[in-house]
C-alpha positions as CSV (number, residue, x, y, z in Angstrom):
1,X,25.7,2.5,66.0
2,X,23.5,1.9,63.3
3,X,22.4,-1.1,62.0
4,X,20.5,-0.9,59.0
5,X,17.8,-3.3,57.6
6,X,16.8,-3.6,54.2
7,X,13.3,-4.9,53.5
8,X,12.3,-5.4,49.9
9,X,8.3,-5.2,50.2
10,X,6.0,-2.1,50.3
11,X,3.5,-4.4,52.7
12,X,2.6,-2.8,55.9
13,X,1.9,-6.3,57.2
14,X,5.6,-7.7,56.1
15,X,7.0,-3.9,58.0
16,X,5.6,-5.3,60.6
17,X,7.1,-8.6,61.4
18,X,10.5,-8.3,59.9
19,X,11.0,-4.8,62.5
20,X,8.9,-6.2,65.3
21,X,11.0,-5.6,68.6
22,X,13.7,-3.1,67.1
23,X,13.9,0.4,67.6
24,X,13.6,2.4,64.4
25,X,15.4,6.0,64.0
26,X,15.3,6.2,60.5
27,X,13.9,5.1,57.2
28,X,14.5,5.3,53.8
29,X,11.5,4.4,51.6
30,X,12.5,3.8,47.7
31,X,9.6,1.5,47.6
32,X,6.9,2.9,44.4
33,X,6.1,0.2,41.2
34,X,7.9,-2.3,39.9
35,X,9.7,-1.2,36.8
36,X,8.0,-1.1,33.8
37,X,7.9,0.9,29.8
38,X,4.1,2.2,31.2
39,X,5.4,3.6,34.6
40,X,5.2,7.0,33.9
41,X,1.7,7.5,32.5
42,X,0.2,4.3,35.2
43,X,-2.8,5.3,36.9
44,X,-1.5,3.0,39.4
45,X,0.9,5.9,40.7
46,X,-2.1,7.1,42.8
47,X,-2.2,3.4,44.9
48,X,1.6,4.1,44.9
49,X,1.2,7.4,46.6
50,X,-1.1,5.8,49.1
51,X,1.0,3.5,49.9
52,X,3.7,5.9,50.4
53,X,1.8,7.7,52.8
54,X,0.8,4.9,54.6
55,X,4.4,3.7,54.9
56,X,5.2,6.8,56.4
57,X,2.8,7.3,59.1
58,X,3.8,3.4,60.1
59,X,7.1,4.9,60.6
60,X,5.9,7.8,62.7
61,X,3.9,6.0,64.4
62,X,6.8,3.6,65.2
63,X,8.9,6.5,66.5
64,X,11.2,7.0,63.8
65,X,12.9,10.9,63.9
66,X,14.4,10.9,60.0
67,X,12.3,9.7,56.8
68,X,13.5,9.6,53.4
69,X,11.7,9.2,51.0
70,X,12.3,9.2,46.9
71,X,10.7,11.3,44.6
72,X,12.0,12.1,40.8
73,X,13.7,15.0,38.7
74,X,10.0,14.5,36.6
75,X,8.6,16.8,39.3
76,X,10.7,19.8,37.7
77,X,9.0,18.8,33.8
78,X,12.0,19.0,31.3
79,X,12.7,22.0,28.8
80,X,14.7,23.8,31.3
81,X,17.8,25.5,29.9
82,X,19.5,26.0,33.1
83,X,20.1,23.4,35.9
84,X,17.0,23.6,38.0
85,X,17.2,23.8,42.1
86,X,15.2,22.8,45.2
87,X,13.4,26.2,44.8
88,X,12.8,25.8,41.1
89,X,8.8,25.7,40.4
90,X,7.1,21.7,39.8
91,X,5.5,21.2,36.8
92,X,4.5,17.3,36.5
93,X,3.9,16.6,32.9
94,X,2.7,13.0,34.0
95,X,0.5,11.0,36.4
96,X,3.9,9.3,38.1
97,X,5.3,13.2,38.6
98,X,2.1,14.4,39.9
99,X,1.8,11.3,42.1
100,X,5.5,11.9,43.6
101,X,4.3,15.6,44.2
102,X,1.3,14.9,46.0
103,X,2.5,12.3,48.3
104,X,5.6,14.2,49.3
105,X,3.3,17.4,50.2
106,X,0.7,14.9,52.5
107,X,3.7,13.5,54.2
108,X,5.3,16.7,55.2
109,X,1.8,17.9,55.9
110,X,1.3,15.0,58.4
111,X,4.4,14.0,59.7
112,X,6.5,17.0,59.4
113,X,6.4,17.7,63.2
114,X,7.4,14.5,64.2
115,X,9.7,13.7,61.6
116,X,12.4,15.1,59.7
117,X,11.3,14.4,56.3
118,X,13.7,14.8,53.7
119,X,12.7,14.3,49.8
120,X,15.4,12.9,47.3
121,X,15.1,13.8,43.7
122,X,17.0,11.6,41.6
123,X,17.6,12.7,38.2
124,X,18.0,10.1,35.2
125,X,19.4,6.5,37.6
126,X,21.0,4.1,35.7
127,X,23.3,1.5,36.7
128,X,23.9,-2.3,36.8
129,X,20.3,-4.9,37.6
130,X,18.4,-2.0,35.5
131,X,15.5,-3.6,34.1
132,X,15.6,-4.7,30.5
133,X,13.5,-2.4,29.4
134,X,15.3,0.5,30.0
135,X,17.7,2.3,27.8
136,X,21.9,0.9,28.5
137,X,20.3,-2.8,28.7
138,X,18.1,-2.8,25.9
139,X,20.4,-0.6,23.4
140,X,23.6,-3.0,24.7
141,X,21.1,-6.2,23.9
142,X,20.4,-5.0,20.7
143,X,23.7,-3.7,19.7
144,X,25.8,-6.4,21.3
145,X,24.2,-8.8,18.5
146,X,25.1,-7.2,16.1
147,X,21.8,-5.6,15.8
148,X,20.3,-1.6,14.8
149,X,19.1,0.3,18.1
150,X,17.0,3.2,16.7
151,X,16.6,6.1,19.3
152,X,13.0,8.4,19.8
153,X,14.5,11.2,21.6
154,X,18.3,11.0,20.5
155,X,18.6,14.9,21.0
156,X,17.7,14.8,25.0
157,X,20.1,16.0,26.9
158,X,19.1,14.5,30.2
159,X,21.3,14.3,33.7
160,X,22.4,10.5,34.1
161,X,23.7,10.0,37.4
162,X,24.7,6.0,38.4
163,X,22.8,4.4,41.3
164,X,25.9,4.0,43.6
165,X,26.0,7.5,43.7
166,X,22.5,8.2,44.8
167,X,22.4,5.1,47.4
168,X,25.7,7.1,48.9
169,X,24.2,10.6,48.8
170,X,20.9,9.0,50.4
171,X,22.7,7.5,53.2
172,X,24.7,10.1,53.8
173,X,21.3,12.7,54.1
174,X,20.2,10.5,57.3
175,X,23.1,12.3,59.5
176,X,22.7,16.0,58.3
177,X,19.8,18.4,59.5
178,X,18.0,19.1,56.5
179,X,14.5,19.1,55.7
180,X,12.2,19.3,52.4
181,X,13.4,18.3,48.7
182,X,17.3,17.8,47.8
183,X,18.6,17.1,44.0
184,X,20.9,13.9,43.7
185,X,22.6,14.6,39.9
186,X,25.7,15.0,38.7
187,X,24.9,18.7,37.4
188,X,26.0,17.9,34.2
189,X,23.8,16.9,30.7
190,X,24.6,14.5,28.1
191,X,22.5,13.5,25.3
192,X,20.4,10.6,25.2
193,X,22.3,9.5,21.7
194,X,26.3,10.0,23.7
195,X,24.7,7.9,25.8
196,X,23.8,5.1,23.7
197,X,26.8,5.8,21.5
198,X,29.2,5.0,24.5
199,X,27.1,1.6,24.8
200,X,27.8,0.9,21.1
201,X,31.8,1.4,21.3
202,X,31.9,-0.6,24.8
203,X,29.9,-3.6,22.8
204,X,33.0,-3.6,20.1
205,X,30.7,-1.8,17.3
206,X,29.3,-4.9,16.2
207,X,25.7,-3.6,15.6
208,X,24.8,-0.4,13.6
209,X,25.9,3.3,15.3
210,X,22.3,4.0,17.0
211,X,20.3,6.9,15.4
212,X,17.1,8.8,15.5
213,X,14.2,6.3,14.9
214,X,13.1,8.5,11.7
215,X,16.1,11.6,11.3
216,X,13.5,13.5,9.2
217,X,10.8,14.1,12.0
218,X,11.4,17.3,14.2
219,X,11.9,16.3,17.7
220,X,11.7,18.9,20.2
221,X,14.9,19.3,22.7
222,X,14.3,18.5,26.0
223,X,16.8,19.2,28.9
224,X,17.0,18.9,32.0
225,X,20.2,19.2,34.8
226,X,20.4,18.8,38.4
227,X,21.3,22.2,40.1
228,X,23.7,20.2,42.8
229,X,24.7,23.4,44.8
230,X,22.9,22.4,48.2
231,X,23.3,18.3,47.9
232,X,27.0,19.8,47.6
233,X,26.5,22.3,50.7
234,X,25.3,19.4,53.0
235,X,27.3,16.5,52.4
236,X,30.5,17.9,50.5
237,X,28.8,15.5,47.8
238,X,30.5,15.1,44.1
239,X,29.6,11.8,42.1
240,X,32.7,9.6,42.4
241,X,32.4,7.2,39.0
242,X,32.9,8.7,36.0
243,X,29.9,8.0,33.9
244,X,31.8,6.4,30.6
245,X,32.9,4.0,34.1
246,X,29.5,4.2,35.3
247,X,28.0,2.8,31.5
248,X,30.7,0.3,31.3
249,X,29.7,-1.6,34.5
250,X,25.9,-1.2,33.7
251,X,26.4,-2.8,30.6
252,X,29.0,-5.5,31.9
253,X,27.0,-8.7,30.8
254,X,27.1,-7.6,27.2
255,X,30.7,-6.6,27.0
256,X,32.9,-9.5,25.4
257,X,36.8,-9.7,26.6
């Protein structure tokens, strides 16, 4: 039977006491920065891949056979006009990609024969506690005020897949024999101005309709899709909320009776 143990700390020292005594199988690490607008270009990505890496020998050390840990869909870059897969080539465009790509290869390099190591990719999370700063919370806190919410990238067509569904798939990975990356997505794109436009008809349409932050400038498409053949192939995996659903309980604080 398993009993699972969430610990909300990326401290060694705090691993330490709240597991001391238990027997540990499996771990799921998740654990990186606190959420933040400068996450993606932080040259504190590097201490978070360190740390990473140091979590994960702990674990091996500990005895644990299965380790999970979370990496992102920025590992693939964007521009791809078909969904991309496991095999697809990495090409970090940032220093929080190129951080999730090193520390991945350093575990697997070091722990990989004692340890199953499995690497979730994630595509575009969104989903209810999302910080403030990210884009169904702050468009339905502008919007549900009657306010404008102007959009940078309206035209990105992006893979938006809600949280539930990743924590299931992740959970779900600890009882199949797989090793090396795996896509959690819903394999399907919408636009980063749908998006927002859903948020904007579930608020009642009080604010403006978003738009592009300046509709004259030429912004170039980005896309990117989860190729979900093998999460598919290993756990019989489809997302199970629709994503209008999955926007509608994101945003559930702002939405009036």
């Amino acid at each position: 039977m398993i009993e699972p143990l969430e610990i909300e700390s990326d401290s060694l020292k705090t691993l330490g006491a709240s597991l001391a005594g238990r027997k540990i199988d499996a771990v799921i690490d998740a654990a990186w920065l606190p959420q933040r607008p400068d996450i993606v270009g932080s040259s504190q990505n590097t201490e978070a891949a360190q740390a990473m890496c140091e979590r994960a020998a702990w674990a091996a050390g500990q005895g644990a056979k299965i380790w999970i840990g979370f990496g992102t869909c920025l590992e693939y870059g964007l521009s791809s006009p078909a969904p991309v897969a496991e095999t697809s080539p990495v090409n970090p465009r940032s220093p929080y990609a190129e951080a999730k790509i090193a520390t991945y290869k350093s575990i697997s390099a070091a722990h990989g024969d004692s340890m199953r190591i499995v690497w979730a990719r994630p595509f575009y999370v969104f989903g209810s506690g999302d910080h403030l700063h990210r884009l169904l919370p702050d468009a339905a806190h502008a919007l549900s005020t009657g306010g404008s919410y102007d959009l940078k990238t309206p035209e990105y067509r992006l893979d938006f897949v809600d949280v539930r569904d990743v924590a299931e798939a992740v959970v779900r990975l600890l009882s199949v024999e797989h090793r090396g990356p795996v896509n959690i997505g819903t394999g399907r794109m919408l636009s980063v101005l749908e998006m927002a436009t859903w948020v904007w008809e579930l608020t009642g349409r009080r604010g403006q309709r978003p738009q592009a932050r300046n509709p004259a400038a030429k912004i170039r498409m980005e896309s990117i899709c989860a190729d979900i053949r093998l999460l598919s192939e290993l756990i019989k995996w489809t997302p199970s909320v629709p994503t209008r659903k999955s926007v509608a309980d994101a945003i559930a604080p702002w939405i009036r009776p």
